[in-house]
C-alpha positions in Angstrom: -22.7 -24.1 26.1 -20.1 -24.6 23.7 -16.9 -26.4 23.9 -14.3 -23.6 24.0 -16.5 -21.6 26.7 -16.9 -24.5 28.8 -13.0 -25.1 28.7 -13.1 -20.7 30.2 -15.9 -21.5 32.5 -13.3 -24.4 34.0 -10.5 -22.6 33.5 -12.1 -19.9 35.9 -13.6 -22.6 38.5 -10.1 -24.2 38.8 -8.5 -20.7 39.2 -10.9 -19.7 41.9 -10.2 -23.1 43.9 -6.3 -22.0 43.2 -7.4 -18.6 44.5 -9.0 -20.2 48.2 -5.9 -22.4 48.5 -3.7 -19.9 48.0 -5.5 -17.5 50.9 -5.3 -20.3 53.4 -2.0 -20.8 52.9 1.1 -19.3 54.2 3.2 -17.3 51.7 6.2 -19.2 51.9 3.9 -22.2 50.0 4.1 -20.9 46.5 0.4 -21.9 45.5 0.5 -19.3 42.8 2.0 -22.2 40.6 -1.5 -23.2 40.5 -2.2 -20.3 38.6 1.2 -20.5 36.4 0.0 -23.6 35.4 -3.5 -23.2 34.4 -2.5 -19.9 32.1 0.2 -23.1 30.5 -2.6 -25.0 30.3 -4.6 -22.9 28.6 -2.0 -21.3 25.8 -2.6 -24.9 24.8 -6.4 -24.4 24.0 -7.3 -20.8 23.9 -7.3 -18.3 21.4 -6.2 -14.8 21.8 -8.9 -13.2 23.8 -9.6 -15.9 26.0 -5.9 -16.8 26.5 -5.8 -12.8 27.7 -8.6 -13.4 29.5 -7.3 -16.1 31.5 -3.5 -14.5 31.8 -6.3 -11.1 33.7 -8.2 -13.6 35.9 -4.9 -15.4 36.9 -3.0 -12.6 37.1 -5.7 -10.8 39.3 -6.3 -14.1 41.7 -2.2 -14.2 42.6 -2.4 -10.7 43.6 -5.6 -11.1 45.6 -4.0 -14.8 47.2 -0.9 -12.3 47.8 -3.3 -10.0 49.6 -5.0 -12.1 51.6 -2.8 -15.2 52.6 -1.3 -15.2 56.0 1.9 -13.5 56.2 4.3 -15.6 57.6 7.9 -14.3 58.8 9.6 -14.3 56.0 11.4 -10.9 55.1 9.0 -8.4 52.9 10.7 -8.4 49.9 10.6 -12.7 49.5 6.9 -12.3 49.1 6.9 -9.5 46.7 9.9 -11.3 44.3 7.5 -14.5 44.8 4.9 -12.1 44.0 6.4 -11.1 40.8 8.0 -13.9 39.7 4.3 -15.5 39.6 3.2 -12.6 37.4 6.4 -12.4 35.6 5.5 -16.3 34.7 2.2 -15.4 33.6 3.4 -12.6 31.6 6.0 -14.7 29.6 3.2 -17.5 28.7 1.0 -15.4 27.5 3.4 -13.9 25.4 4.9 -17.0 24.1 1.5 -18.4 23.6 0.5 -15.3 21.6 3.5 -14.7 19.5 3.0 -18.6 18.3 -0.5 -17.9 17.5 0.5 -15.1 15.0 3.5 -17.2 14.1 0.6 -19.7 13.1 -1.5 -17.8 11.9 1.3 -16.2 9.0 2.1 -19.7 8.5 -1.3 -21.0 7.6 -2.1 -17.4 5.6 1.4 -17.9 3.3 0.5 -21.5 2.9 -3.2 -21.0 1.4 -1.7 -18.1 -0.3 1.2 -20.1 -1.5 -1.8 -23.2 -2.4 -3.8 -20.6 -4.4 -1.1 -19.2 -6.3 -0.1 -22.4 -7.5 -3.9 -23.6 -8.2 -3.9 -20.3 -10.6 -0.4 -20.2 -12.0 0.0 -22.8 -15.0 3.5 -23.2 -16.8 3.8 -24.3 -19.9 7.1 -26.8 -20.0 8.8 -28.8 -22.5 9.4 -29.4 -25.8 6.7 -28.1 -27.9 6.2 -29.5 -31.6 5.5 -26.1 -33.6 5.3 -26.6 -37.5 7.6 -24.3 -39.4 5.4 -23.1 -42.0 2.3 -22.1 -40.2 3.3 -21.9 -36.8 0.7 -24.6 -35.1 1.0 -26.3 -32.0 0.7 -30.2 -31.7 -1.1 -30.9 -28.9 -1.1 -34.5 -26.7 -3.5 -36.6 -29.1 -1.0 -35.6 -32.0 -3.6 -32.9 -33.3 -2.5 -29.8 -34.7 -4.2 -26.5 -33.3 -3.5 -22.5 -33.7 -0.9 -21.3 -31.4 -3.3 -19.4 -29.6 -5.8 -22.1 -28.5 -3.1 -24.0 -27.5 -1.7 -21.6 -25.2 -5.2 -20.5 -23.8 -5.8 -24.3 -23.1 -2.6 -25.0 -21.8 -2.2 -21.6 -19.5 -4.1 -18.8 -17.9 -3.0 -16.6 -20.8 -5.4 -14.6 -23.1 -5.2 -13.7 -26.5 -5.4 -9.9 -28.0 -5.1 -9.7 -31.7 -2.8 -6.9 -33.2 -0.7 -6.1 -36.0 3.3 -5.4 -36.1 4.2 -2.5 -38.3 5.9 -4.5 -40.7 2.7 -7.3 -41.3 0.8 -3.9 -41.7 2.6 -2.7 -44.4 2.8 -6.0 -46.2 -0.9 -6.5 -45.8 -2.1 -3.0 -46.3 0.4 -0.9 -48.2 -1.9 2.1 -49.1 -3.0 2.5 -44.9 0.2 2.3 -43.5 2.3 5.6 -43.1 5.8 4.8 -44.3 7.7 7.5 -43.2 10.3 9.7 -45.1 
């Protein structure tokens, strides 16, 4: 059995005992904490469906402890706002526990995103020595390279050769339509 589905099967063992105490008990006694507090307990722990899970199975055993504890003589309508101010409880963990989860979860998605981005982005910064005449790049060990390697080492560029109109027509006079 693994660790998270031992963790439920307690979860549910502990609710159950909550569940007996609660029956035995008068109303007045407010054993359904019991239950408030394992669903806390477990928005520490549990994932989504097992922190819904438990919410069900707690929600579920406060009603049936509702059911079946002794009524005592307190006025109708004490037990039922006891009643759902126990399920209100539950309701607002396992919302606060599930809206942190996504919270969390959009976190730690933007972050990686965020880490890969900047594992694939490279910047090229600085000063770069260029010569004049030939337009080459001196790289760290004082080496001179094309433009073109340097950038492609230096960057997640890539290189397409081309030719402006105006190289075209200097290079290649009879190809190049000049216009009227």
């Amino acid at each position: 059995m693994s660790h998270m589905a031992l963790r439920v099967v307690l979860t549910v063992i502990a609710a159950s005992a909550a569940l007996v105490l609660d029956a035995v008990t008068p109303l007045g006694l407010a054993v359904w904490l019991f239950q408030v507090a394992l669903v806390w307990i477990a928005s520490l722990w549990a994932n989504r469906r097992q922190m819904i899970a438990v919410a069900v199975v707690c929600s579920s055993f406060i009603v049936l402890g509702f059911l079946f504890s002794p009524k005592t003589g307190l006025a109708i309508w004490i037990e039922l706002t006891n009643l759902l101010l126990s399920l209100g409880a539950v309701g607002a963990i396992t919302q606060t526990c599930l809206r942190q989860r996504a919270t969390e979860d959009a976190r730690r998605k933007a972050a990686e995103e965020l880490a890969q981005s900047r594992a694939t982005v490279l910047i090229l910064g600085g000063l770069l020595p260029i010569c004049a005449s030939c337009k080459k790049i001196r790289n760290e060990a004082g080496n001179w390279e094309q433009l073109e390697i340097y950038i492609r080492n230096h960057s997640q560029a890539e290189f397409t050769h081309s030719m402006c109109q105006e190289c075209a027509a200097r290079l290649y006079p009879d190809l190049v339509y000049r216009g009227p």
